[in-house]
C-alpha positions in Angstrom: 14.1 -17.1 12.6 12.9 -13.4 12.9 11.5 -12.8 16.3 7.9 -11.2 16.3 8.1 -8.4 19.6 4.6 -7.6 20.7 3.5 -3.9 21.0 4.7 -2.6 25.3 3.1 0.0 25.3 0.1 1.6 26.5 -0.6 4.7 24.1 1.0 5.0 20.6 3.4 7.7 19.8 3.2 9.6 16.3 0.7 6.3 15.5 2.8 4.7 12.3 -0.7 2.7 11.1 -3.8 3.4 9.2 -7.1 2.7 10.2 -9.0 -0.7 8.7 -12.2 1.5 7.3 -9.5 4.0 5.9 -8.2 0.6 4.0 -11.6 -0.6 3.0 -12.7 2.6 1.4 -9.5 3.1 -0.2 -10.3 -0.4 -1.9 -14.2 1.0 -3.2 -12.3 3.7 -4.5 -11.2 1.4 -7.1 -14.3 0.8 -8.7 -15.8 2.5 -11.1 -19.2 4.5 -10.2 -18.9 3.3 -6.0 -19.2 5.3 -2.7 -17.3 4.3 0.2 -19.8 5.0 3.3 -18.1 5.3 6.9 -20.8 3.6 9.6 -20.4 5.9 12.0 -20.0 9.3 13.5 -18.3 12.6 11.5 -15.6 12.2 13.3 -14.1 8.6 12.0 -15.0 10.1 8.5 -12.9 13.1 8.6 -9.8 11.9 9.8 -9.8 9.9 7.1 -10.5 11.9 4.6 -8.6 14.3 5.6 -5.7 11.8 5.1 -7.0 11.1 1.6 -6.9 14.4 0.1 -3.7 15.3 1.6 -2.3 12.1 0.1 -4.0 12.5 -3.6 -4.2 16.1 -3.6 -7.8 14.8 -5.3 -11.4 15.4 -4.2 -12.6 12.1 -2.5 -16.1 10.8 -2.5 -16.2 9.1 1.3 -19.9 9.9 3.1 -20.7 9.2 6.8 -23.8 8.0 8.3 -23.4 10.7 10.7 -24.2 8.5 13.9 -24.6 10.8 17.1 -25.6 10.7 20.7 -29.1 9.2 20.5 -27.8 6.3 17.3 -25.0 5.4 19.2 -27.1 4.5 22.4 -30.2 3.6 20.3 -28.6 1.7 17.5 -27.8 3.3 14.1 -30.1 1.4 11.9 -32.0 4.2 10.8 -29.0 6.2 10.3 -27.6 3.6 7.5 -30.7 3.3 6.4 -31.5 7.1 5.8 -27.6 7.3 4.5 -28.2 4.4 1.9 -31.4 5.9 0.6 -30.0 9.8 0.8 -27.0 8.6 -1.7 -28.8 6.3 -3.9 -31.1 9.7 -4.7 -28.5 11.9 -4.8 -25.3 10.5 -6.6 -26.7 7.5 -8.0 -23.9 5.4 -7.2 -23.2 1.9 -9.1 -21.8 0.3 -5.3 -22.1 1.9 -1.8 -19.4 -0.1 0.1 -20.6 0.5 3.9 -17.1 0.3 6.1 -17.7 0.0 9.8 -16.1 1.9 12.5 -15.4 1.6 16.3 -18.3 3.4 17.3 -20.8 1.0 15.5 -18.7 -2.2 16.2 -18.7 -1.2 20.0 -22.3 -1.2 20.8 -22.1 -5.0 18.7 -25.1 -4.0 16.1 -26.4 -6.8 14.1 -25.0 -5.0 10.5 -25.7 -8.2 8.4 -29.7 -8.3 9.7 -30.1 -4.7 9.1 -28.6 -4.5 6.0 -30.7 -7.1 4.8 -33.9 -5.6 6.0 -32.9 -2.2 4.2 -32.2 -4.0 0.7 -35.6 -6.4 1.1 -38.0 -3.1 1.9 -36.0 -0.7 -0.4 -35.7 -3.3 -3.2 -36.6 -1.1 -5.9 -35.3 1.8 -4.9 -31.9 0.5 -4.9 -32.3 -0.9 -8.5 -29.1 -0.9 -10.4 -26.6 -0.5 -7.1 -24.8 -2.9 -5.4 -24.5 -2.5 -1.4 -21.8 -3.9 0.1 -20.7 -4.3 4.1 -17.5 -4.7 5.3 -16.9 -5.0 9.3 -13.6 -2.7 9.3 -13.8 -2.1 13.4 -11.1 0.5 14.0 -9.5 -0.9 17.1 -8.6 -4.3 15.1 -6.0 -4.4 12.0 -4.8 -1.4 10.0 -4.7 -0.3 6.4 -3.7 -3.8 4.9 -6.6 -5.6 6.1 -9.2 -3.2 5.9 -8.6 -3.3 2.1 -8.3 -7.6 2.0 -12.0 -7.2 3.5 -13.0 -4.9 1.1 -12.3 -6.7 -1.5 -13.3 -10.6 -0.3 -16.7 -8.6 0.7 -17.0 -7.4 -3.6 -16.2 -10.8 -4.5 -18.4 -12.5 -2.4 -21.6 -10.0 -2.7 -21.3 -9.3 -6.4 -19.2 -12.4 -8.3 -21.5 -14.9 -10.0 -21.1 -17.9 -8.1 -20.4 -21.5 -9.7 -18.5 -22.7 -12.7 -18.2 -20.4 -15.9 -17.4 -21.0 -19.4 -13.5 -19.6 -18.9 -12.0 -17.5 -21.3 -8.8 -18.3 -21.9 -7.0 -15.2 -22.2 -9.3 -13.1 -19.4 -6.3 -12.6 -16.2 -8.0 -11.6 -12.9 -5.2 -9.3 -10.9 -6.0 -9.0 -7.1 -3.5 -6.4 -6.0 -2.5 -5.3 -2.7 -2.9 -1.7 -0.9 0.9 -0.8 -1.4 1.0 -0.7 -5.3 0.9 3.0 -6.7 -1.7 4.4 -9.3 1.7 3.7 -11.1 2.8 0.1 -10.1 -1.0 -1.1 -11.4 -1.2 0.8 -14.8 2.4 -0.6 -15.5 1.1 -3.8 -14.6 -1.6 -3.6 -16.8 0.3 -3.0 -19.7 2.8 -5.5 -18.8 0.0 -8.1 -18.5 -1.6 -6.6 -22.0 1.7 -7.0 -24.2 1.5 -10.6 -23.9 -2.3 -10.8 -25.7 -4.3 -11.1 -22.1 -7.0 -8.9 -21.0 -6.6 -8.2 -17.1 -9.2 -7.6 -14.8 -8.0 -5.4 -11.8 -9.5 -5.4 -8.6 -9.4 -2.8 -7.3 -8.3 -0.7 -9.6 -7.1 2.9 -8.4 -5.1 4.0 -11.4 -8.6 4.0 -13.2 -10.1 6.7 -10.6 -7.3 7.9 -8.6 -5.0 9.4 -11.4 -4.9 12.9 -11.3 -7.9 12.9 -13.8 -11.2 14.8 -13.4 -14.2 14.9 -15.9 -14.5 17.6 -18.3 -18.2 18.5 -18.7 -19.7 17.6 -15.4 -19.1 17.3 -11.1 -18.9 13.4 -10.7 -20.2 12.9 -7.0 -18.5 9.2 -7.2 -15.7 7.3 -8.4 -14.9 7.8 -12.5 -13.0 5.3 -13.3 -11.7 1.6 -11.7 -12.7 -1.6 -12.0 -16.4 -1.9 -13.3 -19.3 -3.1 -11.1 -19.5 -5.8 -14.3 -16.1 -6.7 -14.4 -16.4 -7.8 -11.0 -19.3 -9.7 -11.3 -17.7 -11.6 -14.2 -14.3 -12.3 -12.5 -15.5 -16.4 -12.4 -14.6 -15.9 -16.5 -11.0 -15.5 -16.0 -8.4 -18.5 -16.7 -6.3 -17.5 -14.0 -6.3 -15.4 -10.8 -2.9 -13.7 -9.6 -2.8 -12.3 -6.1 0.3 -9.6 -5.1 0.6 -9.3 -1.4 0.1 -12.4 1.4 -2.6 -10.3 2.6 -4.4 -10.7 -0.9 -4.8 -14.7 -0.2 -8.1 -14.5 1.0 -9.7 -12.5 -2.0 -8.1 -15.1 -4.1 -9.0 -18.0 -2.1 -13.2 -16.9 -1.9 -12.8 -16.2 -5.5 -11.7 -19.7 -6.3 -14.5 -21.1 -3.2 -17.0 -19.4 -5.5 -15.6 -19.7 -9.1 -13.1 -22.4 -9.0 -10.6 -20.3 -10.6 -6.9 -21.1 -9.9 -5.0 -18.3 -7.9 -1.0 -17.7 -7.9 -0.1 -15.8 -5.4 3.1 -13.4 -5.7 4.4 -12.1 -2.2 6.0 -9.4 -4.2 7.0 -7.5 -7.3 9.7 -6.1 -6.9 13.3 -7.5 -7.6 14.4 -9.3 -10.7 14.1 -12.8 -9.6 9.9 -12.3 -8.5 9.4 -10.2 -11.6 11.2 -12.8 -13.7 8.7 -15.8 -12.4 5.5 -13.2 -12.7 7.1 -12.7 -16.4 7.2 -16.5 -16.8 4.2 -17.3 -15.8 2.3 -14.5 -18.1 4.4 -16.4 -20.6 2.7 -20.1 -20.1 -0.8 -18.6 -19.9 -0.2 -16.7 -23.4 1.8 -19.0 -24.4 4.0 -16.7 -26.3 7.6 -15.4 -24.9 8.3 -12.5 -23.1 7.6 -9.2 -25.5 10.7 -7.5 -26.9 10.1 -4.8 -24.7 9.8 -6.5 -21.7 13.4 -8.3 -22.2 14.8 -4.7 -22.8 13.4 -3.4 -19.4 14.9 -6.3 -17.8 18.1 -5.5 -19.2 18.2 -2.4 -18.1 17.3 -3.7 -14.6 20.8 -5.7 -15.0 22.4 -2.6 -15.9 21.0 -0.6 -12.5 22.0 -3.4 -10.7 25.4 -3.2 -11.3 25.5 0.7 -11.1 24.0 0.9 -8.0 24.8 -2.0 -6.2 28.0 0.1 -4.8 25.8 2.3 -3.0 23.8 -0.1 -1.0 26.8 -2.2 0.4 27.2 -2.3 3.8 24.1 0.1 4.6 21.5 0.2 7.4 17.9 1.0 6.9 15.1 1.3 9.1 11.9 0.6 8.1 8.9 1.1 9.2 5.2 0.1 6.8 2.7 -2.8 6.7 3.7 -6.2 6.6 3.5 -7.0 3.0 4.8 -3.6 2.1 7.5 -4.1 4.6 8.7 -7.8 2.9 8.5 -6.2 -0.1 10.8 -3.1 0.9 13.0 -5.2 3.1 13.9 -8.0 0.9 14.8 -5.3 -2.1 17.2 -3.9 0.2 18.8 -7.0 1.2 19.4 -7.6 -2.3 21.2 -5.3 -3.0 23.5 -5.6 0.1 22.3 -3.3 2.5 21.6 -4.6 6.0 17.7 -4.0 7.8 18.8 -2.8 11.0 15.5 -1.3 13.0 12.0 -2.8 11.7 8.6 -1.6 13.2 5.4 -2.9 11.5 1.4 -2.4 12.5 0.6 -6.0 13.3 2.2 -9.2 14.1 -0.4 -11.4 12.6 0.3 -11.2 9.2 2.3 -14.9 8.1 4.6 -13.0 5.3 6.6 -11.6 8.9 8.2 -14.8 9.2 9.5 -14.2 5.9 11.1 -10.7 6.4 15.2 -10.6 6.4 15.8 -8.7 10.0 16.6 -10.4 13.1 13.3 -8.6 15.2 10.3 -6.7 14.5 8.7 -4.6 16.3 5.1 -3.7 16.3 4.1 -0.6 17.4 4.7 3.6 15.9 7.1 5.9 14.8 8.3 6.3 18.3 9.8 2.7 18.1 11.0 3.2 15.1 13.1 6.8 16.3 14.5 4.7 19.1 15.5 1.5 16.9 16.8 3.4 13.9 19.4 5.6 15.6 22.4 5.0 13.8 20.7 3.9 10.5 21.9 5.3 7.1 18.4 5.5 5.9 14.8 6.1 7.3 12.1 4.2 5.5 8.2 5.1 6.1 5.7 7.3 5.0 5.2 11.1 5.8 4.9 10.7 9.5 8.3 9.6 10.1 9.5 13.1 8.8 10.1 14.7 12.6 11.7 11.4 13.3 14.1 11.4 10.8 15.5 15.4 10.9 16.0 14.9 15.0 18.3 11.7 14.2 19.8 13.3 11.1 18.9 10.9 9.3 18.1 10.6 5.0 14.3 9.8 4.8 12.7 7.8 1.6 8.9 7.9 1.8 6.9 5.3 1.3 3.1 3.6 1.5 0.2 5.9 2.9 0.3 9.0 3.7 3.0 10.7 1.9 1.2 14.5 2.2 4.4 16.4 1.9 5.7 15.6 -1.5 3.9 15.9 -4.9 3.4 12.7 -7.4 3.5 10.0 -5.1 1.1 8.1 -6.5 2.7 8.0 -10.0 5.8 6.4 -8.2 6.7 3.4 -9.8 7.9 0.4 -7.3 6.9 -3.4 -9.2 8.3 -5.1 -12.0 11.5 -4.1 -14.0 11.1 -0.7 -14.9 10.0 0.0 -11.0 12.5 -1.8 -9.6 15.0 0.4 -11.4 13.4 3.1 -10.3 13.8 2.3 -6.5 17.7 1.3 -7.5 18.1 4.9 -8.7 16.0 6.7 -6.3 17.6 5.0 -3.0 21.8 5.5 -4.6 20.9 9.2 -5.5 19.7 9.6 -1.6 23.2 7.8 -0.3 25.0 9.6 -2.9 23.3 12.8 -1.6 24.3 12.7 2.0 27.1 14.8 2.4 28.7 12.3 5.4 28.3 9.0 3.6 31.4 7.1 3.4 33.5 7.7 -0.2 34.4 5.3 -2.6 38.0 5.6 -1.3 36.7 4.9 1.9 35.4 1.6 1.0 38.2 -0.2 -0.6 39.6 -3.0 1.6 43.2 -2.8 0.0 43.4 0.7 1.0 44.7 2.0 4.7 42.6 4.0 6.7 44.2 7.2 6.9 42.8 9.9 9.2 41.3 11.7 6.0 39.1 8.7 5.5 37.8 8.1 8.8 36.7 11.7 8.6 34.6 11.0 5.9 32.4 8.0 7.5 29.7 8.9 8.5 29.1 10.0 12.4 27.1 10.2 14.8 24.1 12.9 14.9 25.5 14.5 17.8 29.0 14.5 16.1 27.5 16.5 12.8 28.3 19.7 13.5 31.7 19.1 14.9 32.9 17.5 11.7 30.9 20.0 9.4 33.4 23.2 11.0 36.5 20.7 11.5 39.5 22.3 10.0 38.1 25.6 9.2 39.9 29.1 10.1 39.2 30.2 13.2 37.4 33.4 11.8 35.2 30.9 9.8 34.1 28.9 12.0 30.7 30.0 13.7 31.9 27.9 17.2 
């Protein structure tokens, strides 16, 4: 059983997690017409979107309610308030998802009663927008739960409540935080070629895709999941949840609804996609589309191809915990080994589920001093220093990647994604100049000194090897 080891020490180094309103707002971004609204000072707001832009390379609509000296003493009620009203005027939002902060949580303000207070003597000025809280406190959770909160609170404020009239081909699709703007349009159309009609919540690839409106500046989301849909979502025949930390969404939808959830840990690999590709088959009742059984087959065929590249390898990882199973358990199939894991939280039940003997919670710093002698570096843009001082190959993943262009159209679920990953992770190995060769690796061969120079060393060995055998004017030693 994998042993959970609690996070030693007293101050993170090179912090490896997100913050929970940073995961909340990037779930309101996923509706269409909504403004994600930080309770709490400048400060909280701009780290965040800072992170944001540098991640999308798009402009990002996250306001503040500004709180300073005299709100944080004397309660920021007036400040949501004002903040609320200022938006409503100004950008005439469809949602205004409020995601609380440390400051605000701190001084324990009653966010429920005053929200309800604003909405009862504003009534009519908030016509036609929906106002939803989340309690995101920063010091509590990271990324992954932030957005689970998010999206329970949308289902909860704004889904009609009790037993629909259910329409038999209508899908609701709860997916979690670490699918691309990529991973959810493929899934759409996956879900669309066998006759159903998803509903997506939240939907980034509608309103984070590289997109902008041609006539006009659109001071909120343009695209994403509709304020509509959501409140419709009791409709659908069947609710599918991606990611453990999507089984609360699904579990308050069917508490409200009474719609059936599945819930799918992950996407990625052939045997999960094959059971997600059976069970869109028993709701349509029709087999898998042609073009479906064609991208499995050419999953088959990566398989096989790459499957000589991942034997015998050690990765470090370092993400969330659903991203992390998901990442982990891909790269045990395919015969690598997970040698250093470091994720934000132990709470999370999908841990227990992870192929590694320990992990870790805590940063990047944990992950530079469990991942020396590794063969790959897994994490997202922060783990870049970490990686080039242990000489180390680096594969970015999960939020933020800031230093690399497209990452949102990366492609990681289903069959075409998964042969993506396949390719992209062999063409790293196969990259590495000090990875072992294919003569290296056969067992009915004898190691001859040639070979052994060709494993791969130690970082502090690297630049011995690299001038090894070379004349003595050549060498710059």
């Amino acid at each position: 059983m994998v042993r959970i080891l609690p996070q030693s020490k007293s101050a993170a180094i090179n912090p490896l997690k997100s913050s929970q309103p940073l995961g909340a707002a990037f779930a309101f971004l996923g509706v269409d017409g909504a403004v994600p609204l930080f309770h709490g000072s400048q400060g909280c707001t701009s780290f965040a979107l800072v992170l944001f832009v540098r991640h999308f390379k798009e402009a990002i609509p996250l306001q503040t309610t500004a709180m300073d000296e005299v709100a944080t003493i004397l309660g920021g009620a007036d400040h949501l308030e004002q903040a609320i009203l200022n938006l409503k005027t100004r950008a005439k939002p469809k949602l205004i998802g409020i995601c609380t902060t440390a400051l605000a949580e701190t001084r324990g303000e009653d966010f429920v009663g005053d929200l309800a207070k604003i909405k009862l003597e504003h009534a009519e000025e908030l016509a036609g927008t929906d106002v939803v809280l989340t309690k995101t406190p920063d010091f509590d959770g990271a990324i992954e739960e932030g957005w689970a909160k998010a999206v329970t609170a949308m289902i909860e404020a704004i889904t009609q409540t009790g037993e629909r009239a259910r329409q038999s081909r209508k899908v609701a699709i709860l997916p979690g935080w670490n699918l691309t703007v990529a991973d959810i349009e493929h899934l759409r159309e996956m879900v669309e070629s066998f006759g159903l009609m998803p509903v997506i919540l939240p939907d980034v690839s509608g309103s984070l895709d590289g997109t902008v409106p041609d006539d006009r500046w659109v001071p909120t989301t343009y695209g994403g999941t509709s304020v509509e849909g959501i409140r419709e979502l009791g409709t659908a025949a069947q609710c599918i949840a991606i990611g453990e930390h999507m089984r609360r969404p699904a579990e308050m939808l069917q508490t409200l609804t009474g719609v059936p959830y599945v819930l799918f840990q992950s996407l990625t690999g052939l045997n999960a996609v094959d059971r997600f590709v059976s069970l869109l088959s028993a709701i349509s009742g029709a087999p898998a589309p042609t073009k479906v059984r064609r991208r499995r087959a050419q999953l088959q065929d990566a398989l096989l191809d790459g499957h000589f590249h991942f034997g015998g390898k050690k990765i470090a990882i370092a993400s969330e915990p659903d991203q992390l199973y998901q990442l982990a358990t891909f790269f045990t199939g395919m015969g690598a080994e997970i040698s250093a894991v470091v994720t934000t939280t132990g709470t999370s039940k999908i841990l227990e589920k992870v192929p590694a003997e320990a992990i870790q919670v805590g940063d990047l710093g944990d992950l530079e001093s469990l991942g020396a002698g590794a063969d790959l570096l897994v994490t997202h843009s922060h783990g870049r220093q970490a990686a080039a001082r242990l000489g180390i190959p680096m594969m970015r993943v999960g939020f933020p990647v800031f230093d690399r262009l497209g990452s949102q159209h990366k492609l990681t679920i289903l069959y075409q994604g998964t042969r993506d990953l396949i390719f992209e992770v062999a063409n790293i190995f196969q990259s590495d100049p000090l990875a072992p060769s294919p003569r290296a690796l056969d067992p009915f061969r004898s190691q001859t000194d040639t070979d052994k120079k060709s494993q791969r060393l130690a970082p502090g060995d690297r630049t011995q090897a690299a001038t090894a055998g070379m004349p003595a004017d050549k060498n710059p030693l």
